[in-house]
C-alpha positions as CSV (number, residue, x, y, z in Angstrom):
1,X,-12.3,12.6,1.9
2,X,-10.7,10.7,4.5
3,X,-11.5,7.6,6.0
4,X,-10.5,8.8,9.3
5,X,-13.6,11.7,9.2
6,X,-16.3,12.3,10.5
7,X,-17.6,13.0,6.8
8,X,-16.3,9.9,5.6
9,X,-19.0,7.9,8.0
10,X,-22.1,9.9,7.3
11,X,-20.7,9.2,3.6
12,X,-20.1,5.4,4.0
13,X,-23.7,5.3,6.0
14,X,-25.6,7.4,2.9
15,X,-24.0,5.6,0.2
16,X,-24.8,1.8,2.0
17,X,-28.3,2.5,3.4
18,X,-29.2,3.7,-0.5
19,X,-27.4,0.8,-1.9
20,X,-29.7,-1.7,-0.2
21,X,-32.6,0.7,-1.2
22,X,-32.3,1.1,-4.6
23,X,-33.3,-1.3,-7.7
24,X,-30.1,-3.6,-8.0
25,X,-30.1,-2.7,-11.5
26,X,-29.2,0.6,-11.0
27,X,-27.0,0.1,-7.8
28,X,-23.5,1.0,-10.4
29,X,-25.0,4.1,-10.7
30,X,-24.9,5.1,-7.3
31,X,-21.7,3.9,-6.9
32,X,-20.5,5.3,-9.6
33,X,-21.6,8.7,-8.6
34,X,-20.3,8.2,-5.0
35,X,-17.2,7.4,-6.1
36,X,-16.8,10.3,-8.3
37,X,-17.9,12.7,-5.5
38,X,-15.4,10.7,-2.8
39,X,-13.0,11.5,-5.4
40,X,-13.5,15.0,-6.2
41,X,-13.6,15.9,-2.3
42,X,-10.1,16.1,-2.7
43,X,-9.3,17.7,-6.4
44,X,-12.3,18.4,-8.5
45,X,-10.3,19.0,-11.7
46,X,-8.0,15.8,-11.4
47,X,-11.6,13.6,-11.9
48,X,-10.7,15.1,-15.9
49,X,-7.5,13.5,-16.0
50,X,-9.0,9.9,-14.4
51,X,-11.9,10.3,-17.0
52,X,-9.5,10.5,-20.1
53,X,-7.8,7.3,-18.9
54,X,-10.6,5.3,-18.7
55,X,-12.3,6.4,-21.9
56,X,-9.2,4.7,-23.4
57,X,-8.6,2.0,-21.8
58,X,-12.1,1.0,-22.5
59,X,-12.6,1.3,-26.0
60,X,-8.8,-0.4,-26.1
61,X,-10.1,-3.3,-24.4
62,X,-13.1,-3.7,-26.6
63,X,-10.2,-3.5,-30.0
64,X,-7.7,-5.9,-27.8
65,X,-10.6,-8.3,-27.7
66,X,-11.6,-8.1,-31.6
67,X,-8.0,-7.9,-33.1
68,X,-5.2,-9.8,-33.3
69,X,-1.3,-9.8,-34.2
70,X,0.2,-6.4,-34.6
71,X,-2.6,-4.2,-34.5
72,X,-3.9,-6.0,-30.8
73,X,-0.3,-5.4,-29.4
74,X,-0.5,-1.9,-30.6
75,X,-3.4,-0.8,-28.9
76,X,-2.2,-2.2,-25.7
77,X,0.9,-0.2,-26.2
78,X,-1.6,2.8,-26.8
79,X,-3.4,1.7,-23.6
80,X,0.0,1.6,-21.3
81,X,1.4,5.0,-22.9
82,X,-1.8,6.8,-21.7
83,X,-1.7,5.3,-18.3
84,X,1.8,5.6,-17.6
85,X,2.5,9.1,-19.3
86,X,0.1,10.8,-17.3
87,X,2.0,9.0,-13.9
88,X,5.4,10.2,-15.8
89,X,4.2,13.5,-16.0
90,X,2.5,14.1,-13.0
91,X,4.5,12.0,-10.7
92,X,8.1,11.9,-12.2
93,X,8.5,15.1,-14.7
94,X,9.9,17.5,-11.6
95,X,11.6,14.3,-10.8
96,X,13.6,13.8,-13.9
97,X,13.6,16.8,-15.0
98,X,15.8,17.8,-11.4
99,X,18.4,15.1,-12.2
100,X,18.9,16.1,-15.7
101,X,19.3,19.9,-14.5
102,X,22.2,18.3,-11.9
103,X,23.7,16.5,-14.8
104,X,24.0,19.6,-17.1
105,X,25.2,21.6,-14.5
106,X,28.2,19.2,-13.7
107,X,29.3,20.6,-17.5
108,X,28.0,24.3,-16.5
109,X,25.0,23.7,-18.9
110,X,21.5,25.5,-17.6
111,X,18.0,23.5,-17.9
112,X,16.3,24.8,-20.5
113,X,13.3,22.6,-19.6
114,X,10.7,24.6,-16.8
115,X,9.5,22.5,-13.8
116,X,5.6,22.2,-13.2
117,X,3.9,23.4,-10.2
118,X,1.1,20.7,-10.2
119,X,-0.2,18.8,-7.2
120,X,0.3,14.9,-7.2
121,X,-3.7,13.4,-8.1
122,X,-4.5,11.4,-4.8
123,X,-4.1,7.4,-5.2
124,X,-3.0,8.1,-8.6
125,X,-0.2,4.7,-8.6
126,X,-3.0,2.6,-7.7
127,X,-5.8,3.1,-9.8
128,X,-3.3,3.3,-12.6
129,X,-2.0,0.3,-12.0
130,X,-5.5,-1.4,-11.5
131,X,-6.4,0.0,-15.0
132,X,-3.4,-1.3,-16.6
133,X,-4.5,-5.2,-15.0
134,X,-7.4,-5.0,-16.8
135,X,-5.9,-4.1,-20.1
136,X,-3.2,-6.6,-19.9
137,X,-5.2,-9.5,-19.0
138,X,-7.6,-9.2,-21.8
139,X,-4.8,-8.8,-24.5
140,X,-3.4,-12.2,-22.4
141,X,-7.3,-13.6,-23.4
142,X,-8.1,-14.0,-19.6
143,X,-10.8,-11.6,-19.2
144,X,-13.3,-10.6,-21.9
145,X,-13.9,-6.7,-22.2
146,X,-16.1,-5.3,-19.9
147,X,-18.9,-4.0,-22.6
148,X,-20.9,-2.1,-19.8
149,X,-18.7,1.2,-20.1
150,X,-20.4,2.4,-16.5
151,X,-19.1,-1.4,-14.6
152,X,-16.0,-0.8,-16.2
153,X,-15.4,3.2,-14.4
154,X,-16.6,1.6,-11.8
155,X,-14.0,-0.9,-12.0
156,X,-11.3,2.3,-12.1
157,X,-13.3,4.1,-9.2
158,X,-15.0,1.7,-6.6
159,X,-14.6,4.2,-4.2
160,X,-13.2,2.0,-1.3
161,X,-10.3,1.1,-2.5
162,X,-9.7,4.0,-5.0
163,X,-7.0,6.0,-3.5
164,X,-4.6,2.9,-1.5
165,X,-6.0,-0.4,-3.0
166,X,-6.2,-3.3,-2.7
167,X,-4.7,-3.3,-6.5
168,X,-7.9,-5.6,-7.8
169,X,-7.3,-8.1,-10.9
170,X,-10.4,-7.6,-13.2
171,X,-11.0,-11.0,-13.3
172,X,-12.0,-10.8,-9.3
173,X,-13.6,-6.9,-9.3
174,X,-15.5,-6.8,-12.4
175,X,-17.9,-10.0,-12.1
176,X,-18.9,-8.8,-9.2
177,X,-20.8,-5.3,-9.8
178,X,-22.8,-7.5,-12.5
179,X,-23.8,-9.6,-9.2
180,X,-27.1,-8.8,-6.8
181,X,-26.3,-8.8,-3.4
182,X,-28.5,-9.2,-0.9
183,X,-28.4,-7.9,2.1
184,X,-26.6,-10.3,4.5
185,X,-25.9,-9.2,8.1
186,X,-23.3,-11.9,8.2
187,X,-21.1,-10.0,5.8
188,X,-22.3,-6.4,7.5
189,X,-21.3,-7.6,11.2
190,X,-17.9,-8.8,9.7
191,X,-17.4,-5.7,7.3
192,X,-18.1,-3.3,10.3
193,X,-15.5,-5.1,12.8
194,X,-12.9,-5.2,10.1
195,X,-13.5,-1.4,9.5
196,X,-13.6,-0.1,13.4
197,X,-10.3,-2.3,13.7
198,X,-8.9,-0.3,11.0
199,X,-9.6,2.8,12.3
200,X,-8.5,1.7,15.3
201,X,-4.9,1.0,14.1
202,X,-4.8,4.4,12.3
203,X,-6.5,6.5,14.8
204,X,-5.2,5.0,18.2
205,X,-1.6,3.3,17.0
206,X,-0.4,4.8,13.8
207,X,-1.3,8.1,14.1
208,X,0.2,8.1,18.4
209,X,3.4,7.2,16.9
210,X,3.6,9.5,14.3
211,X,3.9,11.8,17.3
212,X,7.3,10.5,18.2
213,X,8.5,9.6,14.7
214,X,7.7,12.8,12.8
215,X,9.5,15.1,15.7
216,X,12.6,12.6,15.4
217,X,12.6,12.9,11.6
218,X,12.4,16.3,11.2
219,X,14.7,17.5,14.3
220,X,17.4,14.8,13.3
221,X,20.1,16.7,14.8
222,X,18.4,17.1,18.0
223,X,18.5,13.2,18.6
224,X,20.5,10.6,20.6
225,X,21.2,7.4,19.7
226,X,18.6,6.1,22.4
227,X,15.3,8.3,20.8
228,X,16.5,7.7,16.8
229,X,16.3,4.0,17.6
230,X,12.8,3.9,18.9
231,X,11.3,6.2,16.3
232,X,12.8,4.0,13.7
233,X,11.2,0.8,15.2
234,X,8.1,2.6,15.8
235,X,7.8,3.7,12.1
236,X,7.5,0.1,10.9
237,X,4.3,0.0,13.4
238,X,3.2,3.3,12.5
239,X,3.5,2.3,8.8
240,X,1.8,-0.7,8.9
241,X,-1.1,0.1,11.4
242,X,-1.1,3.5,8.8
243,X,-1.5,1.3,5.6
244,X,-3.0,-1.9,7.2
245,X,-5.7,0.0,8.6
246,X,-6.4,1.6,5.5
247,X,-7.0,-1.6,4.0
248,X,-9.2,-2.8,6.6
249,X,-11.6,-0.2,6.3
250,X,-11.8,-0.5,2.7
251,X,-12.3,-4.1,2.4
252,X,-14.5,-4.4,5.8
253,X,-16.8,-1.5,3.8
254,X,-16.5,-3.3,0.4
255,X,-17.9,-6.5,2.4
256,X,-20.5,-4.3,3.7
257,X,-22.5,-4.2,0.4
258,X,-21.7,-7.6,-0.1
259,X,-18.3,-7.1,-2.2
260,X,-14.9,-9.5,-1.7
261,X,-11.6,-7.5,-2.5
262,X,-8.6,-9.4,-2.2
263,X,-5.9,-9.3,1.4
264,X,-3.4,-6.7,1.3
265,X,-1.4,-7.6,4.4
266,X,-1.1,-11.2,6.3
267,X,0.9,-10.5,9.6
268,X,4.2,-9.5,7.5
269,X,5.9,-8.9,10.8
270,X,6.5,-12.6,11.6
271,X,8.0,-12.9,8.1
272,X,11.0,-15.2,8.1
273,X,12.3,-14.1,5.6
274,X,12.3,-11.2,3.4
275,X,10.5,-13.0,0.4
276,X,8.0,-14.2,2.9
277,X,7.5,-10.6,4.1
278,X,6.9,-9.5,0.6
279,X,4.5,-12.7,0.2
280,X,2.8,-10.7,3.7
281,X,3.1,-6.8,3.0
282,X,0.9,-5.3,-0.1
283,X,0.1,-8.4,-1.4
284,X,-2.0,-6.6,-4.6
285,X,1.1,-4.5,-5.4
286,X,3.5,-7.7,-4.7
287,X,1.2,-10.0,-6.7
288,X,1.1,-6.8,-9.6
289,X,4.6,-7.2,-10.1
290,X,4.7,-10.7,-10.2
291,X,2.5,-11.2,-12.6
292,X,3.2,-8.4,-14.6
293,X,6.8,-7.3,-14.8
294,X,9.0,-10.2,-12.8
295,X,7.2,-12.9,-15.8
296,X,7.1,-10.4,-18.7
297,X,11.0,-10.2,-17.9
298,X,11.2,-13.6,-18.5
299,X,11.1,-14.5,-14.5
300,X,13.5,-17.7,-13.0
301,X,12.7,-19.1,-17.4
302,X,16.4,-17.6,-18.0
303,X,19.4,-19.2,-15.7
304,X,19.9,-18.2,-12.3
305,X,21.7,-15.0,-12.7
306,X,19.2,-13.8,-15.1
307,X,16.6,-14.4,-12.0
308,X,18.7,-12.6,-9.6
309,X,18.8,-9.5,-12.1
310,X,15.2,-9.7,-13.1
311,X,14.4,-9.6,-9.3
312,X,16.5,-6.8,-8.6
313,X,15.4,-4.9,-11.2
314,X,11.6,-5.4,-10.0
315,X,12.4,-3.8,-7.0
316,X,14.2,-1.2,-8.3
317,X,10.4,0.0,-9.8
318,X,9.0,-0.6,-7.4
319,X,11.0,1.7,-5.1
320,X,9.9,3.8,-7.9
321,X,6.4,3.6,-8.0
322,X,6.2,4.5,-4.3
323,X,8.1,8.0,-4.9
324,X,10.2,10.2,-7.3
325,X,12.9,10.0,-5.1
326,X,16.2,8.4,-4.7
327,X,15.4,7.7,-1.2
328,X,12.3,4.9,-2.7
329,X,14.8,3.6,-5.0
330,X,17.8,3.4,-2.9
331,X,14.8,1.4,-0.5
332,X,14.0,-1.0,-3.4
333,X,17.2,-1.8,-4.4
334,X,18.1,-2.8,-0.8
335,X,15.0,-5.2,-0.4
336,X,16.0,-6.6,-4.1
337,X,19.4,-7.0,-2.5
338,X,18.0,-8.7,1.0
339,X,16.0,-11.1,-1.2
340,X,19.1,-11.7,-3.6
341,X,21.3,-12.9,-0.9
342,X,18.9,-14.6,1.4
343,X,18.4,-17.1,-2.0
344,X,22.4,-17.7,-1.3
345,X,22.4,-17.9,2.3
346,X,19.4,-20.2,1.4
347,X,21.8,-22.3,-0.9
348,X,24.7,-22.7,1.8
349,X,22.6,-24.0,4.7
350,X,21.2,-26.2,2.8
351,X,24.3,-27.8,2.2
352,X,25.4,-27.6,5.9
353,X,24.6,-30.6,8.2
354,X,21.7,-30.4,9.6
355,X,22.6,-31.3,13.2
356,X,24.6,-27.8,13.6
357,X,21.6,-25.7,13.1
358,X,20.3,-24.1,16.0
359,X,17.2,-25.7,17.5
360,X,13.7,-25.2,15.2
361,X,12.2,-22.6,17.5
362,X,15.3,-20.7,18.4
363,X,16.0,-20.6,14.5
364,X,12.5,-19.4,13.8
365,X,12.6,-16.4,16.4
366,X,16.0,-15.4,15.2
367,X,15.0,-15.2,11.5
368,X,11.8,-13.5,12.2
369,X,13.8,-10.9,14.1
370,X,16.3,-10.9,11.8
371,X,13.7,-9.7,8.9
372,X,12.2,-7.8,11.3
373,X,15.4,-5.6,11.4
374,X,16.3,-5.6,8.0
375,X,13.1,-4.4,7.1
376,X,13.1,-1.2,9.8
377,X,16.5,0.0,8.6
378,X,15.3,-0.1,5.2
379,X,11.9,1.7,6.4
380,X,14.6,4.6,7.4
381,X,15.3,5.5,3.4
382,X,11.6,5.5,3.5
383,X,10.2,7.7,5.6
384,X,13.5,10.4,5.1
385,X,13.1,13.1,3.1
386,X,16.5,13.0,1.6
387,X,19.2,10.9,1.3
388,X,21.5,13.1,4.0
389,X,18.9,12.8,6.2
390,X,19.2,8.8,5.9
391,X,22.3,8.8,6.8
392,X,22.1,11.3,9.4
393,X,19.5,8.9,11.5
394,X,22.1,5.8,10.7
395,X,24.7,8.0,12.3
396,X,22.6,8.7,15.3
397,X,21.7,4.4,15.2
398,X,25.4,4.0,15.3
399,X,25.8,6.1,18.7
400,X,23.5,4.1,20.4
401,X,24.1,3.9,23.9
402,X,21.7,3.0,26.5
403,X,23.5,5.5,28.8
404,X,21.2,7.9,26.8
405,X,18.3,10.1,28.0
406,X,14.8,9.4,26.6
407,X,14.5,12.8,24.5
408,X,10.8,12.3,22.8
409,X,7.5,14.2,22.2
410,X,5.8,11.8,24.5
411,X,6.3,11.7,28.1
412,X,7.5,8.0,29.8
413,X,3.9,7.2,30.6
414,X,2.3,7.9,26.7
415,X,5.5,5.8,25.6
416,X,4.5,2.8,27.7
417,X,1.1,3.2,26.2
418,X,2.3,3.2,22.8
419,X,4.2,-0.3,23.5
420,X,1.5,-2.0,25.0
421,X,-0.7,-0.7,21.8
422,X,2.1,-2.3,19.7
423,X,1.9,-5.1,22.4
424,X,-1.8,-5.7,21.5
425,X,-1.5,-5.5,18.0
426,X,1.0,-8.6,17.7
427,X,-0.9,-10.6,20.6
428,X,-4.1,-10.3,18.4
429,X,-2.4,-10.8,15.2
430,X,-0.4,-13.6,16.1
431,X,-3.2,-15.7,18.0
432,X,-5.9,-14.8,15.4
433,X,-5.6,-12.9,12.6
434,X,-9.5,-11.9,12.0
435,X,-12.1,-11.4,14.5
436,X,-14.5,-13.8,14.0
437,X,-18.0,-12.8,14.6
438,X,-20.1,-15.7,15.9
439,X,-22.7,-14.4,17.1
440,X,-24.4,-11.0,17.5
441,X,-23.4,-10.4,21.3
442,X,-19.9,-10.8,20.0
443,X,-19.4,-8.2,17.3
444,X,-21.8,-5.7,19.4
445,X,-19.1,-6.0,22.1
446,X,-16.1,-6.0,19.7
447,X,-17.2,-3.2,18.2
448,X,-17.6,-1.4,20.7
449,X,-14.7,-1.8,23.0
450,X,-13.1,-0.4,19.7
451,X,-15.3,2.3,18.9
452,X,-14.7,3.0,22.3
453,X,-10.7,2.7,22.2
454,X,-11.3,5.4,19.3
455,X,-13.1,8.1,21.2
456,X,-11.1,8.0,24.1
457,X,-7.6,7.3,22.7
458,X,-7.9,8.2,19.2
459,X,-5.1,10.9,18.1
460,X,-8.3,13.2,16.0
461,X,-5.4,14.7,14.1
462,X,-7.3,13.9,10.7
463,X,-3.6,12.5,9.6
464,X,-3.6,12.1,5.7
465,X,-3.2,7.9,5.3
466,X,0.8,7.7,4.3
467,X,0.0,5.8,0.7
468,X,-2.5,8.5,0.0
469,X,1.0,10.1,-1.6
470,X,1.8,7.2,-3.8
């Protein structure tokens, strides 16, 4: 079910009208049952595999909370093998199992091993890494075991941010479906705003530009210089209006029933630099990491170099966890390599004299297009299917010439309207990142020159989110 259907908003009306209705004891239920049934909309069977996981990672935070030493660390160790063998399997068998048939065929060896014809469960990185918080953190002794086995799939399954996040810590999520919320019109006015402006920016932005980007990506050969650059920028926009909107509406309908989930994205494209952006863009995956792999692998606690490796090595995953590809890890290894040497660059200006640096301002525009930059050409190992097609679009970059003819699926006019959209979107980020809902007469008229931007701008293409495939 997608949040950009027309099934998704009788859903999200159903499921919040009988929220307020029923006995707040028994609202988990509901939500529990929605949730399931939001899930199953795409794969029934795959609601199996999400079952198994949280059967055990339930009864291995109830053990991680009553034993200690070896045994605790082994069923924590149980508890990450289950999570992360059934993402191996599903999302990196065919993967590994391609490079090792590559590697025996350099010494004219055949792969014995057969490939899988299985589809990729939706969301599938996300809850897994959400159920893996929870385990962590109560082996760490931060969070007690959830004991309510129902709050705790719940926990997994919440269906708003179930298939693209936020990633939720247990210690924010869980408290809160033992809470009674009462209906507060406060939190419904904001929640609503926050989820038309996230339709808005898939709907009316994200999915306009996939027009342009997905004809220059998949007819690379048929490009210019002039049309590969502006489908690269526009990807960044079309990515971030694409996840950022996702995000919107599934925090703006969390709020909605009275639920906080953490922020995903803060403006990240007036980063400075690229550990600020990374401080801006997926903040619950960002954070994840953090807290969870960059510490565990002993974090800036070893010497410098150590630091620089323990970095690079995060992002190395973490191109990983966003696709079996080498095109995601060839992407994290250049943002671990961006933040690696702007911590040098760092060093040496530092050590300059102040009074040759460019003025404040002028240094602060530069650096956030600077990022800015960085972070598109990176976006190209991204959104390419293969690493030849990478470096065909940096080929066609390089012939840039504005002597070029314009040679894109939308005509002059449509492309105008595309940058003023992207116009619009940095205007309201930049001068305020929320709408903030004052009074009644305010969100009604919000919210409806946006519902209104929808129906007659919208692109009603029903375009899968792009993270649904992580």
């Amino acid at each position: 079910m997608l949040f950009n259907s027309l099934l998704f908003i009788v859903f999200f009306g159903i499921v919040t009208i009988g929220y307020y209705l029923i006995n707040p004891h028994k609202r988990w239920i509901l939500l529990l049952t929605a949730s399931c049934y939001f899930y199953m909309a795409f794969v029934p069977v795959y609601i199996l595999i999400l079952g198994g996981t949280i059967v055990i990672d339930y009864f291995a935070g109830i053990y991680l909370e009553k034993t200690q030493g070896i045994k605790k660390k082994g069923f924590l160790i149980a508890s990450l093998i289950a999570n992360i063998g059934v993402l191996a399997v599903f999302k990196y068998y065919n993967f590994l199992n391609e490079n090792l048939s590559y590697a025996l065929a350099s010494i004219d060896v055949s792969n014995p091993v057969p490939f899988l014809s299985i589809l990729l469960p939706i969301g599938l990185s996300f809850h897994t890494f959400q159920a893996m918080s929870y385990t962590i953190e109560v082996y760490r002794g931060n969070q007690k075991a959830e004991k309510h086995f129902g709050i705790y799939a719940l926990y997994v399954m919440f269906y708003p941010q179930l298939v693209a996040g936020p990633i939720e810590r247990p210690q924010n999520l869980l408290p809160q479906f033992h809470k009674q919320f009462i209906y507060d019109w406060e939190k419904v006015k904001s929640g609503l705003t926050q989820m038309a402006w996230g339709l808005f920016k898939k709907v009316v932005i994200a999915d306009r530009l996939a027009i342009v980007v997905d004809q220059a990506y998949k007819n690379v050969e048929l490009q210019n210089g002039m049309s590969m650059t502006i489908a690269v920028v526009l990807y960044s926009f079309q990515i971030y209006c694409d996840f950022s909107g996702y995000s919107d509406i599934a925090i703006g309908a969390a709020r909605v029933m009275g639920f906080k989930l953490m922020d995903n994205f803060r403006t990240p494209y007036f980063s400075k630099s690229i550990s600020e952006f990374w401080k801006r863009w997926h903040i619950s995956l960002s954070s994840w990491f953090k807290d969870y792999l960059y510490i565990s692998l002993g974090g800036n606690r070893a010497g410098q170099y150590r630091k620089y490796m323990n970095l690079f090595i995060v992002f190395l995953i973490s191109g990983l966890w966003h696709g079996a590809s080498w095109n995601f890890v060839i992407w994290g290894a250049l943002h671990g390599s961006f933040i690696v040497l702007a911590i040098q660059r760092d060093k040496i200006f530092s050590l300059l004299n102040p009074t040759i640096h460019l003025q404040k301002t002028l240094l602060k525009y530069f650096n956030i297009l600077f990022t800015f930059s960085l972070v598109t050409l990176a976006w190209v190992f991204f959104r390419s299917n293969s690493i030849g097609t990478s470096v065909e679009v940096f080929k066609k970059l390089s012939s840039f010439s504005f002597d070029d003819k314009i040679t894109i699926a939308l005509n002059s006019a449509e492309l105008g309207f595309s940058f003023l959209l992207i116009l619009f979107l940095m205007l309201k980020e930049k001068i305020f990142f929320q709408f903030e809902i004052k009074s009644d007469f305010t969100f009604w008229i919000l919210t409806g020159l946006m519902v209104t931007g929808i129906y007659f701008f919208g692109v009603f293409s029903l375009n899968q989110f792009i993270y649904f495939q992580f």
